[in-house]
NUGU-384235 format. One line per field, with one value per residue: residue number from 1; residue in one letter; x, y, z of N, C-alpha, C, O in turn. Coordinates in pm, 1 decimal, padded with zeros to 6 digits. Layout:
N
num (NUM, ...)
residuo (A, ...)
n.px (X, ...)
n.py (Y, ...)
n.pz (Z, ...)
ca.px (X, ...)
ca.py (Y, ...)
ca.pz (Z, ...)
c.px (X, ...)
c.py (Y, ...)
c.pz (Z, ...)
o.px (X, ...)
o.py (Y, ...)
o.pz (Z, ...)
This chain:
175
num (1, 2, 3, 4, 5, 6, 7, 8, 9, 10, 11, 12, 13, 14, 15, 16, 17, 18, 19, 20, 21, 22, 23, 24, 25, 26, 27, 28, 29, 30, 31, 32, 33, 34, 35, 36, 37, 38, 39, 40, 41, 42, 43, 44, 45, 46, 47, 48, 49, 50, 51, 52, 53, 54, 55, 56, 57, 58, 59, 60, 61, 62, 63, 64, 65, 66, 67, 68, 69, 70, 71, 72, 73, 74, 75, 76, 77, 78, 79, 80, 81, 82, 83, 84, 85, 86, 87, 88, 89, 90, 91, 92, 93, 94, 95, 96, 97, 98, 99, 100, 101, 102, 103, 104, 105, 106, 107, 108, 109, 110, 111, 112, 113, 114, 115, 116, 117, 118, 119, 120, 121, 122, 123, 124, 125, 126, 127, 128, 129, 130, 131, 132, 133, 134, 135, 136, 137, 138, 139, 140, 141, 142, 143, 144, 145, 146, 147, 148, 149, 150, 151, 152, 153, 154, 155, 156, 157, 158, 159, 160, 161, 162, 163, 164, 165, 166, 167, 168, 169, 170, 171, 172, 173, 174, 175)
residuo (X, X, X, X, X, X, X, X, X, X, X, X, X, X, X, X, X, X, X, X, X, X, X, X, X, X, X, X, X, X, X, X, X, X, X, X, X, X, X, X, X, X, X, X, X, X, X, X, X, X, X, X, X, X, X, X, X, X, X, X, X, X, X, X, X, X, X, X, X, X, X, X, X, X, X, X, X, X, X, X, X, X, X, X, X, X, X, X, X, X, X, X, X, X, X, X, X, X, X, X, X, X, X, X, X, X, X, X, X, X, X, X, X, X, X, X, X, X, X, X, X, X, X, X, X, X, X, X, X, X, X, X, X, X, X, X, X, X, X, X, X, X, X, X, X, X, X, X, X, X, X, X, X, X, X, X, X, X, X, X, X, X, X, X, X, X, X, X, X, X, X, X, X, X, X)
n.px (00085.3, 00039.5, 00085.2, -00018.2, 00090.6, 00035.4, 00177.7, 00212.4, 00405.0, 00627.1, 00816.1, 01114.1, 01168.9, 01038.2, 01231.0, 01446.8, 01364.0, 01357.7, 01606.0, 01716.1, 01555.4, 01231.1, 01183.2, 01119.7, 00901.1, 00952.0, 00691.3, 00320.1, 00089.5, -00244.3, -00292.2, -00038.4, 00299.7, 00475.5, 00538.7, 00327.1, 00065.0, -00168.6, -00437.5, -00579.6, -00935.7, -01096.0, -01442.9, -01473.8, -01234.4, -00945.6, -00638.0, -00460.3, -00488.2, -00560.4, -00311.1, -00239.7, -00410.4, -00342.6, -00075.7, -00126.0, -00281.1, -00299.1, 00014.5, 00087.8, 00237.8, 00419.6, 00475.4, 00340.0, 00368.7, 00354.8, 00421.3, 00427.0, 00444.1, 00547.1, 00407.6, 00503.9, 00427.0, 00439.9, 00333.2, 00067.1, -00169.9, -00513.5, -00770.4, -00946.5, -01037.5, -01003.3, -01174.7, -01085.6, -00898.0, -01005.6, -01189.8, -00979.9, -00865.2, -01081.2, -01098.0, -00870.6, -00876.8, -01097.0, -01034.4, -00831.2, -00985.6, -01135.5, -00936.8, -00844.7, -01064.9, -01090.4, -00817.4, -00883.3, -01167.3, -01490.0, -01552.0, -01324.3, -01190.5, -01017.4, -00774.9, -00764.1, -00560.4, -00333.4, -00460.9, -00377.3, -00126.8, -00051.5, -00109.6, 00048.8, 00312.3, 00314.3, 00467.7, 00425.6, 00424.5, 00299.9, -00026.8, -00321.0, -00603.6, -00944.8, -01065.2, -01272.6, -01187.6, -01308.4, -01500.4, -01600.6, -01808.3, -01981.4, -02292.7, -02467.5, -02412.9, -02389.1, -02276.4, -02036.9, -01820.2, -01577.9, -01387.3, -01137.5, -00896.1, -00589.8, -00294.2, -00036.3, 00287.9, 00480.0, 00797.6, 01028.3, 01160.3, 00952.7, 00873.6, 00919.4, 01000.6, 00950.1, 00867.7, 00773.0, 00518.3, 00353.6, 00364.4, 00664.7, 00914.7, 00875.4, 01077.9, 01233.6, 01299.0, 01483.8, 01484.5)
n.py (-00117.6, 00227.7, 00554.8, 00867.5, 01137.4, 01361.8, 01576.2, 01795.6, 02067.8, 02291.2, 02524.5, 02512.0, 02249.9, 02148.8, 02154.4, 02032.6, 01772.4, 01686.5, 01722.0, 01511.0, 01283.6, 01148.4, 01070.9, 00785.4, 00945.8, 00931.5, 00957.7, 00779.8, 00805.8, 00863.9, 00653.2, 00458.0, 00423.7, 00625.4, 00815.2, 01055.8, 01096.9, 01290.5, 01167.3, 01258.5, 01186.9, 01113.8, 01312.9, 01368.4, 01388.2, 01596.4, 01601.0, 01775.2, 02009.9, 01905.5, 01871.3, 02117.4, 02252.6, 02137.1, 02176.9, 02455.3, 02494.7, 02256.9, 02220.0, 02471.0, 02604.1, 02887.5, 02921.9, 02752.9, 02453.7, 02240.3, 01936.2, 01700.3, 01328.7, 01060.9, 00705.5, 00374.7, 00062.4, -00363.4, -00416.0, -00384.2, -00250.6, -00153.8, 00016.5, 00187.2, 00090.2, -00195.0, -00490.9, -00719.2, -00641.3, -00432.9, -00669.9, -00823.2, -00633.1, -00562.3, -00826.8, -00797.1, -00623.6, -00725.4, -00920.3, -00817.2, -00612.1, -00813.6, -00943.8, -00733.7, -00703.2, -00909.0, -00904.4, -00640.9, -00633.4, -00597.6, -00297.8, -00232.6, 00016.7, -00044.5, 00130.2, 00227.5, 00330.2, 00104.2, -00112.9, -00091.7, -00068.6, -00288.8, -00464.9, -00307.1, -00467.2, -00605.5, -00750.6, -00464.5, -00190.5, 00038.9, 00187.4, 00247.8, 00463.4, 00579.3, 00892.0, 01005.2, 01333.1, 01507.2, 01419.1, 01546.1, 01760.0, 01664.0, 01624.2, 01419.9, 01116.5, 00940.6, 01105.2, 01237.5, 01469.9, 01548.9, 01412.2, 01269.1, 01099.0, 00923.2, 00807.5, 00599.5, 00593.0, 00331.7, 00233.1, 00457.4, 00357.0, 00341.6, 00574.9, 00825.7, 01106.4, 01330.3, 01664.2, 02020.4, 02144.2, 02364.5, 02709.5, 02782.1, 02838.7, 02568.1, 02264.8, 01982.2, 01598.3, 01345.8, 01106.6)
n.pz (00000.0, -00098.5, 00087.6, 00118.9, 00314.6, 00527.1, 00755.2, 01042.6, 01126.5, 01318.8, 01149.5, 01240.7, 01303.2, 01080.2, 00863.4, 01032.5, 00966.3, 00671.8, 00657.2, 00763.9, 00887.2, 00984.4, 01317.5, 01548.2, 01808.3, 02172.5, 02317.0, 02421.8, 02157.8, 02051.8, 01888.8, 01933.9, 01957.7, 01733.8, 01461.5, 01342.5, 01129.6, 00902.8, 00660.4, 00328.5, 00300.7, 00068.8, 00060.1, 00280.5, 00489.5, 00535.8, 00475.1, 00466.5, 00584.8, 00798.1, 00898.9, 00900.3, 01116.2, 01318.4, 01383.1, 01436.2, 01626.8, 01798.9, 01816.6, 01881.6, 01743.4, 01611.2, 01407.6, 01150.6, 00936.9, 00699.3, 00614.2, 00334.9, 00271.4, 00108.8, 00215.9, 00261.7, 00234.1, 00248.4, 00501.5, 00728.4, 00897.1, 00877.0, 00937.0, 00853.1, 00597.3, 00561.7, 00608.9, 00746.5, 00942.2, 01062.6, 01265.4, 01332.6, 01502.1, 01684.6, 01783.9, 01978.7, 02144.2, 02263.3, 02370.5, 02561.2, 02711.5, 02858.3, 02964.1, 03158.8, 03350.4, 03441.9, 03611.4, 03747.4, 03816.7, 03725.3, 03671.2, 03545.4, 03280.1, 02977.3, 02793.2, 02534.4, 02363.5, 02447.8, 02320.3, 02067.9, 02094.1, 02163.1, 01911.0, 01742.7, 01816.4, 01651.8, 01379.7, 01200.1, 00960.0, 00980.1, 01084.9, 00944.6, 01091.6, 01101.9, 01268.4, 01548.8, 01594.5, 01738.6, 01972.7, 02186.9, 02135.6, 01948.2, 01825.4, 01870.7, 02023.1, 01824.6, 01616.7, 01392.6, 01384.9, 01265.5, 01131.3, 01111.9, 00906.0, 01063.1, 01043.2, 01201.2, 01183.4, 01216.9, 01179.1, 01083.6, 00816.6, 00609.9, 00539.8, 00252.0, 00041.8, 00150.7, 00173.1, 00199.7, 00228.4, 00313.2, 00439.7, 00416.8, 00186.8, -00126.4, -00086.1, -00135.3, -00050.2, -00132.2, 00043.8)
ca.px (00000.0, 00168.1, -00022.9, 00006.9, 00023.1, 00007.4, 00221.3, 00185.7, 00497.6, 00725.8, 00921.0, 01289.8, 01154.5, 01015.7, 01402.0, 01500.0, 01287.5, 01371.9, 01756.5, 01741.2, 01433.1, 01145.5, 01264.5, 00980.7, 00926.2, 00907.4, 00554.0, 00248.7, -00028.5, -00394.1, -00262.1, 00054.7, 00407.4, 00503.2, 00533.3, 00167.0, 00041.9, -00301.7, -00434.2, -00701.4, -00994.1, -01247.9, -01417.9, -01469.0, -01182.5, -00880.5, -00524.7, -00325.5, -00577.6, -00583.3, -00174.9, -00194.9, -00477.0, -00290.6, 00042.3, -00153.4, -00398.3, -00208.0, 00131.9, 00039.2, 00390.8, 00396.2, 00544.6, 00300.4, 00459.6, 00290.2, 00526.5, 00394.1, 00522.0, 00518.7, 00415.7, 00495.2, 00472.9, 00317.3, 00327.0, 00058.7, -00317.2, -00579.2, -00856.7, -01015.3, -01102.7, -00983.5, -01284.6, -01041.3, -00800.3, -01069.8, -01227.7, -00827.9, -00865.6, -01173.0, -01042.1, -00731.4, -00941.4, -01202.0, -00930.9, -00750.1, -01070.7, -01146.9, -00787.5, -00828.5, -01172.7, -01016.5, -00756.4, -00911.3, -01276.8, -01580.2, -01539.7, -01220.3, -01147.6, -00946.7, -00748.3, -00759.3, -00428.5, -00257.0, -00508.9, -00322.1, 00037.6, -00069.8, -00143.5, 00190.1, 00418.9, 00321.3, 00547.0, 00371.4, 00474.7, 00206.9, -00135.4, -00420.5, -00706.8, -01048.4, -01079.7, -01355.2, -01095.3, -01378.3, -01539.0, -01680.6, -01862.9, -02036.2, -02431.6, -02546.4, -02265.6, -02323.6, -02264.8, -01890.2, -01802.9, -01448.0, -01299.5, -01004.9, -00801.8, -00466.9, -00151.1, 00070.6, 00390.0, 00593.7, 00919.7, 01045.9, 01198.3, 00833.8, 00867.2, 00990.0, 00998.3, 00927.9, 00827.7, 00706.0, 00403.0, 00263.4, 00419.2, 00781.8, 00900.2, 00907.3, 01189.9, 01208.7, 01404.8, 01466.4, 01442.1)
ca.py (00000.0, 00344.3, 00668.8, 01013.4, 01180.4, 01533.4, 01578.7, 01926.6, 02125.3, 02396.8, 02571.3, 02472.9, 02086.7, 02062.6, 02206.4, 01931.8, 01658.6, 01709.4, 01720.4, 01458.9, 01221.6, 01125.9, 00988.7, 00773.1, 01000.0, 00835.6, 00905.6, 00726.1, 00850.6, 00794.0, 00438.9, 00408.6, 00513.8, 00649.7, 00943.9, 01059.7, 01159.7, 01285.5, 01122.1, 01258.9, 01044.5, 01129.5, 01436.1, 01370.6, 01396.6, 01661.8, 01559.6, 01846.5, 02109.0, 01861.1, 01890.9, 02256.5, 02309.3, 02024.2, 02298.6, 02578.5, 02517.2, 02190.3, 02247.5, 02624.7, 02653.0, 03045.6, 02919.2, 02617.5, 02448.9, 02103.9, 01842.8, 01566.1, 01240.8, 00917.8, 00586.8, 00239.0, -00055.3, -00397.4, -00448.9, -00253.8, -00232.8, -00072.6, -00015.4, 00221.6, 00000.3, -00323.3, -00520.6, -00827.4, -00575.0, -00422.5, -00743.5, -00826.9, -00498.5, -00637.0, -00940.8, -00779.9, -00529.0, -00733.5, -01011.2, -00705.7, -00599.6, -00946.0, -00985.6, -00645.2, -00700.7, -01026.6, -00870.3, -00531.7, -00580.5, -00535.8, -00184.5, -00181.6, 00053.0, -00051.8, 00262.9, 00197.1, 00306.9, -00002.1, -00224.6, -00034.2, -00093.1, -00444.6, -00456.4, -00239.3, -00529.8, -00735.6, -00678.2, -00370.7, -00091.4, 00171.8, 00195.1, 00372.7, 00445.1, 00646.8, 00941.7, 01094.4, 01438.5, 01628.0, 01389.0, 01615.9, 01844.1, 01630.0, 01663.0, 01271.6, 01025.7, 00868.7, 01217.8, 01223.4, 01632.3, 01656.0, 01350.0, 01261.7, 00978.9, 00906.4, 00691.0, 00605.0, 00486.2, 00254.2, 00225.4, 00536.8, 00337.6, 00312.3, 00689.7, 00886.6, 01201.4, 01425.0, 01785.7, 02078.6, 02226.5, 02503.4, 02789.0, 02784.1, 02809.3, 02404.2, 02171.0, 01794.0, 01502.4, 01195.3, 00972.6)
ca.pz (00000.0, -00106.3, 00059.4, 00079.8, 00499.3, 00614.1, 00885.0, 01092.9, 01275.0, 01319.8, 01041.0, 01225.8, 01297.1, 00905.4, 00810.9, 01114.6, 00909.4, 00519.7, 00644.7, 00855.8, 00877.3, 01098.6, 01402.9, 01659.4, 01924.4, 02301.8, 02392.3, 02336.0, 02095.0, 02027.6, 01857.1, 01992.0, 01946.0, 01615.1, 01370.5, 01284.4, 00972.7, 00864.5, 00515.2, 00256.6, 00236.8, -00024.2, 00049.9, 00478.0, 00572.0, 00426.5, 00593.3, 00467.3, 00625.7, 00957.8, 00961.6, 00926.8, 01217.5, 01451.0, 01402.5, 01443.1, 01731.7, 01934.8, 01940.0, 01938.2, 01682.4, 01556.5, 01216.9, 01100.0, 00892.6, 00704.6, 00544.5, 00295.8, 00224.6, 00107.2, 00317.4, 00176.9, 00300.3, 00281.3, 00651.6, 00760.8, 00956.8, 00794.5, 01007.5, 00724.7, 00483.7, 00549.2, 00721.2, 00816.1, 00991.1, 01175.2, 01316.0, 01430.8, 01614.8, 01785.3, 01920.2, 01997.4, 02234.1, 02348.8, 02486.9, 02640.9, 02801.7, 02949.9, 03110.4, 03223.6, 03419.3, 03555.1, 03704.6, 03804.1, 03821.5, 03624.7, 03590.4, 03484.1, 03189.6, 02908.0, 02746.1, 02386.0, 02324.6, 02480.2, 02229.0, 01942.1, 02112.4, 02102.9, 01730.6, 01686.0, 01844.3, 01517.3, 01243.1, 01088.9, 00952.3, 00971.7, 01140.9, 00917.3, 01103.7, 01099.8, 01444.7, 01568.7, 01636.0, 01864.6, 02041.6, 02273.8, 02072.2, 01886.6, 01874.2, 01982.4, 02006.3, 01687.3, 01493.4, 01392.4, 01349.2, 01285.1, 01163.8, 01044.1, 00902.6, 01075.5, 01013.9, 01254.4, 01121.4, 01331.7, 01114.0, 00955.3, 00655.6, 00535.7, 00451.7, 00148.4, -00035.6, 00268.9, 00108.0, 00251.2, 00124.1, 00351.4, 00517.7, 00350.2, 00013.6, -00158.2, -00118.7, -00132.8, -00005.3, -00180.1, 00134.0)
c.px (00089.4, -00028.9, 00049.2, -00032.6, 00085.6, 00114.7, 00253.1, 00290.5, 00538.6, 00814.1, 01052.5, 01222.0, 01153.4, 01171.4, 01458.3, 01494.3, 01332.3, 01516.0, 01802.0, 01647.2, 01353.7, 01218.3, 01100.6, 01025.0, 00857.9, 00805.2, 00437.4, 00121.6, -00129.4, -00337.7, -00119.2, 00179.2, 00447.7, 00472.8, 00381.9, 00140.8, -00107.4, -00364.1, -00572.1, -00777.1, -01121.5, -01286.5, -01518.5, -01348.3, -01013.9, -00745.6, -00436.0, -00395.2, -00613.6, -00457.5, -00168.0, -00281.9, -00402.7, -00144.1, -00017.7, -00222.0, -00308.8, -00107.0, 00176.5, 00220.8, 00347.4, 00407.2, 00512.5, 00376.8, 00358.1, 00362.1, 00407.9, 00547.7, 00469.0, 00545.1, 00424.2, 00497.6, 00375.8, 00286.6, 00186.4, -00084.4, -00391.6, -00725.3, -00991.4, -01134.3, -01090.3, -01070.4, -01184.2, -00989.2, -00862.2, -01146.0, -01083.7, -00800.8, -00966.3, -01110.7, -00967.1, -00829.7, -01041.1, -01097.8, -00867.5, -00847.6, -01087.2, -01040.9, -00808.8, -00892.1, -01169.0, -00914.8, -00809.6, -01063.0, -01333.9, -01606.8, -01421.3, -01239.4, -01035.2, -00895.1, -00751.2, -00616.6, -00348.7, -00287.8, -00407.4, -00153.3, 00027.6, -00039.5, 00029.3, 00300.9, 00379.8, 00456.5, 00460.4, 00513.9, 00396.4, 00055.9, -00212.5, -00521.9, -00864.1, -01044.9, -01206.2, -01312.6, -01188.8, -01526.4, -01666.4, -01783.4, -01966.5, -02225.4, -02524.1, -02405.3, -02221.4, -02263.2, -02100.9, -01842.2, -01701.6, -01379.3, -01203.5, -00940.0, -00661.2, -00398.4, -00020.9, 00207.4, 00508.1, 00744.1, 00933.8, 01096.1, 01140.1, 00793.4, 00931.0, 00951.9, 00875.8, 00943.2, 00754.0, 00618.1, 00329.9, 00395.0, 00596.6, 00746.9, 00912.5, 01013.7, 01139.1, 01330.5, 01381.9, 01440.9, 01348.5)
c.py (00123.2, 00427.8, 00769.7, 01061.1, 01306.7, 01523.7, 01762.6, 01971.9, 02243.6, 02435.2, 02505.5, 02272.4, 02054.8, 02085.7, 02038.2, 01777.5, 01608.4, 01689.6, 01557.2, 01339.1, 01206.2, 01062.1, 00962.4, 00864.7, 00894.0, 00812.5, 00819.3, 00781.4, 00775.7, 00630.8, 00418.5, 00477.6, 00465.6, 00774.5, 00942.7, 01135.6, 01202.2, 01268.0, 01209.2, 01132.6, 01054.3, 01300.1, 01454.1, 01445.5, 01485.7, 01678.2, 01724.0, 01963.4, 02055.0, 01877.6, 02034.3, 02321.1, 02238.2, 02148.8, 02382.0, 02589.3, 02422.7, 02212.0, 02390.2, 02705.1, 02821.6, 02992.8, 02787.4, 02583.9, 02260.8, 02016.1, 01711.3, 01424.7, 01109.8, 00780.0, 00462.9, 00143.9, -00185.8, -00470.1, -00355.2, -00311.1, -00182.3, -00077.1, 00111.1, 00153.3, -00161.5, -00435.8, -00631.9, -00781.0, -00531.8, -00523.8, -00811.4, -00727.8, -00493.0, -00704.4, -00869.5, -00707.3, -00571.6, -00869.6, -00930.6, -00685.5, -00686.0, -00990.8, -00864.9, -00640.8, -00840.4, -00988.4, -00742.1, -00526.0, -00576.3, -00390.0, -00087.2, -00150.2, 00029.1, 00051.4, 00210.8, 00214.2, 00167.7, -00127.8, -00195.1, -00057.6, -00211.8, -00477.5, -00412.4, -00355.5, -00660.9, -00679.2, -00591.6, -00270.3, 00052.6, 00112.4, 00266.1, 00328.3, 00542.2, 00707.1, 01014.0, 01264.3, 01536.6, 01512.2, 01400.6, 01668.2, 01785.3, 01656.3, 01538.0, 01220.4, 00980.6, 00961.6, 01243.9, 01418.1, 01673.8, 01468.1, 01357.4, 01098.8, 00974.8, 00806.6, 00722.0, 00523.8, 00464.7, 00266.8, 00344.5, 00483.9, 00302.0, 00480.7, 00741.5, 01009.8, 01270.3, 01582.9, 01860.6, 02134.1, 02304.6, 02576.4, 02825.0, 02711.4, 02634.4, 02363.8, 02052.7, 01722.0, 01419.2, 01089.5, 00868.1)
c.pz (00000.0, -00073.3, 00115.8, 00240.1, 00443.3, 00738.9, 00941.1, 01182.6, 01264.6, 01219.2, 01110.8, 01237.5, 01136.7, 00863.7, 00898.7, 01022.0, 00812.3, 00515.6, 00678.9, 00854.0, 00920.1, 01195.6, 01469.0, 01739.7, 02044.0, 02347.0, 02343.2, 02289.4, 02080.2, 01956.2, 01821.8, 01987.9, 01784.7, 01557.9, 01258.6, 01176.3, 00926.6, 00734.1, 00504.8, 00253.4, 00201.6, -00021.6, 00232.6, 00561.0, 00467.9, 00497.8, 00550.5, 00543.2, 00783.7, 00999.1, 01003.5, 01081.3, 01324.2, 01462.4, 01448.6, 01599.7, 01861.7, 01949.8, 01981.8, 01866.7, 01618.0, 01442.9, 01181.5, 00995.0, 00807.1, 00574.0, 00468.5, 00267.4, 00227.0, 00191.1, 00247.7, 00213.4, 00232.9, 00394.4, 00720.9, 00852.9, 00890.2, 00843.5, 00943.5, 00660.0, 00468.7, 00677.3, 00825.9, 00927.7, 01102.6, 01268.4, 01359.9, 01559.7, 01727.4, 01859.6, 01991.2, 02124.2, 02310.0, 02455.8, 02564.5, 02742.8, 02890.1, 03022.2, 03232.7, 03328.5, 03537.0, 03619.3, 03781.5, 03879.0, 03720.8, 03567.3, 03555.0, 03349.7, 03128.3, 02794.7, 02590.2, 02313.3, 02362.6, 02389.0, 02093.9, 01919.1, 02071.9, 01988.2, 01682.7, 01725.2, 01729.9, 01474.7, 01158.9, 01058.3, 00981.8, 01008.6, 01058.7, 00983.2, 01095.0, 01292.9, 01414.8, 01630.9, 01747.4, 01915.5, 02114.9, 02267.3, 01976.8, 01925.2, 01946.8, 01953.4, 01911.7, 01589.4, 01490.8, 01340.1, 01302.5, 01259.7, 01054.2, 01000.5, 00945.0, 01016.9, 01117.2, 01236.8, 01258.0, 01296.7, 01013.1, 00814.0, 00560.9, 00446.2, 00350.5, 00088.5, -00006.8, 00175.9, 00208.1, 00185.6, 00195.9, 00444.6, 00499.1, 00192.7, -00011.6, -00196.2, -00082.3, -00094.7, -00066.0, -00092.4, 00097.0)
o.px (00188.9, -00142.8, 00164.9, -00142.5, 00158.6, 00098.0, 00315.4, 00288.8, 00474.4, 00906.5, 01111.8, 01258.2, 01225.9, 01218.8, 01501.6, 01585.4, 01360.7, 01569.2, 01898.5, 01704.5, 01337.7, 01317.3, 01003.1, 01144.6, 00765.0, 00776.8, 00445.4, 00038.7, -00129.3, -00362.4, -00079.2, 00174.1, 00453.4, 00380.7, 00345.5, 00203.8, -00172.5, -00348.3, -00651.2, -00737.0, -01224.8, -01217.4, -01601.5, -01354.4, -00979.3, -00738.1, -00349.2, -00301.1, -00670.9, -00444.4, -00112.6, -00234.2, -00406.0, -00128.6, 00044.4, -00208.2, -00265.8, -00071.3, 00257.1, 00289.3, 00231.4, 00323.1, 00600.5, 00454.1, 00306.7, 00346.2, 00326.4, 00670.0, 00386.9, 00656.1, 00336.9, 00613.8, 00269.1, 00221.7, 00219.0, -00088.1, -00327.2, -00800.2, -01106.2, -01257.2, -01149.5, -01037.7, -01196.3, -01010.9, -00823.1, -01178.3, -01106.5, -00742.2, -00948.7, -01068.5, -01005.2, -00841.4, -01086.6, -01101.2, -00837.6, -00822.5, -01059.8, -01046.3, -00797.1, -00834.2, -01215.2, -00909.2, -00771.3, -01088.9, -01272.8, -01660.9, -01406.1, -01289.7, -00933.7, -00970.5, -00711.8, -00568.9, -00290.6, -00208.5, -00369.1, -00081.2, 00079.3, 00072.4, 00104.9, 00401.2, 00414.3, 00527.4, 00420.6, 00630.4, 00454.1, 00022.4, -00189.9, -00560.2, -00809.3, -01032.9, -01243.4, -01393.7, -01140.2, -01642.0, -01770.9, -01867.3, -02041.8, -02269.3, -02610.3, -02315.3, -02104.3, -02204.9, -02046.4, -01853.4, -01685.3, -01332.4, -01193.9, -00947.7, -00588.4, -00451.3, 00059.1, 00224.3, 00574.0, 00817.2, 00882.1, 01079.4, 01185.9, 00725.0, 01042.9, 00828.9, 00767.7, 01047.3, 00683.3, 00644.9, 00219.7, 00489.4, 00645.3, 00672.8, 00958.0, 01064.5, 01037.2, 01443.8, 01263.6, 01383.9, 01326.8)
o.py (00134.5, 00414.1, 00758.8, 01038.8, 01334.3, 01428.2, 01839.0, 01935.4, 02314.0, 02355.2, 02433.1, 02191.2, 01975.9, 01980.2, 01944.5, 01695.4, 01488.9, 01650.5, 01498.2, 01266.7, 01327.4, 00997.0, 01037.6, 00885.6, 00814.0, 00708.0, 00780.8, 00807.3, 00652.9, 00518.1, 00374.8, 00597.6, 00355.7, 00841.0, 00877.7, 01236.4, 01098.4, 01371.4, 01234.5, 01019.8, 01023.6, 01390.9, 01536.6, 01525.3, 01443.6, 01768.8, 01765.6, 02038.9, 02121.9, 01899.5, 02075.1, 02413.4, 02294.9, 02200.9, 02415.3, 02687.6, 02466.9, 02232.9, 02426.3, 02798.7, 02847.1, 03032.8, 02701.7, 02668.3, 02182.4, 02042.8, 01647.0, 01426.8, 01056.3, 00741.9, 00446.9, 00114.6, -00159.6, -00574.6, -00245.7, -00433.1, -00139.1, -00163.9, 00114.4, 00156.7, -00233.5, -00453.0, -00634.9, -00847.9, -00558.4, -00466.3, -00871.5, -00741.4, -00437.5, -00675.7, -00877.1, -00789.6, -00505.5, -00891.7, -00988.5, -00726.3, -00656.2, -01061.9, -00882.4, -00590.7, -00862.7, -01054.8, -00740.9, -00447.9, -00556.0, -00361.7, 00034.1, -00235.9, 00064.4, 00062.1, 00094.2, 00137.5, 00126.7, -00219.7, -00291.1, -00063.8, -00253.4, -00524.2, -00475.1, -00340.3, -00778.9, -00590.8, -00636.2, -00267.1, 00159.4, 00001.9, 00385.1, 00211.6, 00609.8, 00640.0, 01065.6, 01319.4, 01621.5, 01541.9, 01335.9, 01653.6, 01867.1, 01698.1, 01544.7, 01267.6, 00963.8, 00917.9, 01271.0, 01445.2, 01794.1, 01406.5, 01423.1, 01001.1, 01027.1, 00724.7, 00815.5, 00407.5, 00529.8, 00311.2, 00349.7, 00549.7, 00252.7, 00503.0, 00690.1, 01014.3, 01282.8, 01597.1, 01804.3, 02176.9, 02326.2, 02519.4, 02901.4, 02636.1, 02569.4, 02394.8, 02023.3, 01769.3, 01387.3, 00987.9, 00774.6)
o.pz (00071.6, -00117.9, 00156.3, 00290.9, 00348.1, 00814.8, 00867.4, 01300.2, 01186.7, 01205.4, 01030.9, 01152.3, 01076.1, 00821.6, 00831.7, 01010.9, 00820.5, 00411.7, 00630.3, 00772.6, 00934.7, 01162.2, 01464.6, 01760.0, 02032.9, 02405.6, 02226.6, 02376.6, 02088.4, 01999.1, 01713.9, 02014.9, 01729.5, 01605.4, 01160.6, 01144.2, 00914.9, 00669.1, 00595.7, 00224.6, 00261.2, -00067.9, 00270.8, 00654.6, 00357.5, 00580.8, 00627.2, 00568.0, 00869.7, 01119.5, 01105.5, 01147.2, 01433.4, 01572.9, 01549.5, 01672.4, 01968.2, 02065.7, 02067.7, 01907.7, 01585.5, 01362.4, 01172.8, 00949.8, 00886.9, 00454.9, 00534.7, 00253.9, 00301.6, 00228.4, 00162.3, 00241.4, 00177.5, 00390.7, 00766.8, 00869.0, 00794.6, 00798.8, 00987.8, 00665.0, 00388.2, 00794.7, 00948.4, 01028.7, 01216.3, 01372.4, 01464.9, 01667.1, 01835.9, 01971.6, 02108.0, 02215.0, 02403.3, 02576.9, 02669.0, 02856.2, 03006.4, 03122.5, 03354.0, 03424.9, 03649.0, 03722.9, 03898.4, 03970.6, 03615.9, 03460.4, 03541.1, 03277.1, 03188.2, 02698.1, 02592.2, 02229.6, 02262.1, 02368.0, 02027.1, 01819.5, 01968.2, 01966.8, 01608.5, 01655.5, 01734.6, 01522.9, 01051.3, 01098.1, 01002.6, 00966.1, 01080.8, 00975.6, 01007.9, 01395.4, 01309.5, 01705.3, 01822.2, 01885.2, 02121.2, 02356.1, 01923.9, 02032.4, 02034.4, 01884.0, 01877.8, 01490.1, 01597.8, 01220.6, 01281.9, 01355.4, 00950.6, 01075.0, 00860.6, 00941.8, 01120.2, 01273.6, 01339.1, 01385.3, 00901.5, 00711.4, 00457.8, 00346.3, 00350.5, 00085.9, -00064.5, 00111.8, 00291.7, 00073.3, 00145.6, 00499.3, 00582.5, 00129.7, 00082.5, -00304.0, -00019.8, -00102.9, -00078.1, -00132.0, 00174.1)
């Protein structure tokens, strides 16, 4: 699967990036640890316009900044479009739950991120999945207001030809 991410930062990081490459960072994200990316998908969801608001609004950078590039792999999840992938993501979460409630209790909560680490200690390379990005705000639960498609890539050597395309003039990397 070859696709196309968004990724949202700082004018000196994108310079950091394009020179240099993605690196994982240590913490863990909505589905797990890895370098996140926001994809187009159709006309729902618009990743290069979710990188530039995720610069602008979360990490609150003065000088947004939104890098594309290419993802390749065929290691991957695909909790999108791929029905098998998402019924793997079931089990995977509902056996998590059921250890969890045996050791904690019945009303133990299972964080969803840790189902996603799970999944990540396969051999993938990249996570795409479907977010509901505002949650909160929504008008009933089922109403989705704000979503987005992510990708979280596990292995940077699934990326390539890292470009900037907002907020500085355009250069490219062959990576």
């Amino acid at each position: 699967m070859i696709l196309k991410g968004y990724h949202g930062t700082s004018h000196d990081s994108a310079e950091k990036i394009v020179a240099e490459g993605f690196k994982i960072p240590d913490h863990l994200g909505w589905l797990g640890c890895g370098i996140y990316f926001f994809y187009t998908y159709a006309k729902i969801a618009d990743g290069k316009k979710n990188a530039l608001f995720w610069a602008r609004q979360v990490t609150k950078t003065g000088d947004p900044v939104v890098l594309s590039a290419s993802i390749e792999s065929d290691r991957y999840i695909d909790l999108l479009e791929n029905e098998d992938h998402r019924r793997l993501f079931d089990r995977v979460y509902a056996s998590m739950t059921d250890r969890q409630k045996e050791l904690h209790g019945m009303d133990a909560v299972l964080d969803i991120k840790v189902a996603f680490q799970a999944l990540a200690e396969e051999e993938i390379d990249f996570i795409r999945c479907p977010i509901d990005a505002n949650p909160r705000r929504a008008y009933y639960n089922y109403v989705i207001r704000q979503y987005q498609v992510q990708i979280c890539v596990k292995k940077p050597s699934c990326i390539s030809s890292i470009r900037i395309e907002e907020g500085a003039s355009t250069w490219t990397t062959g990576q």
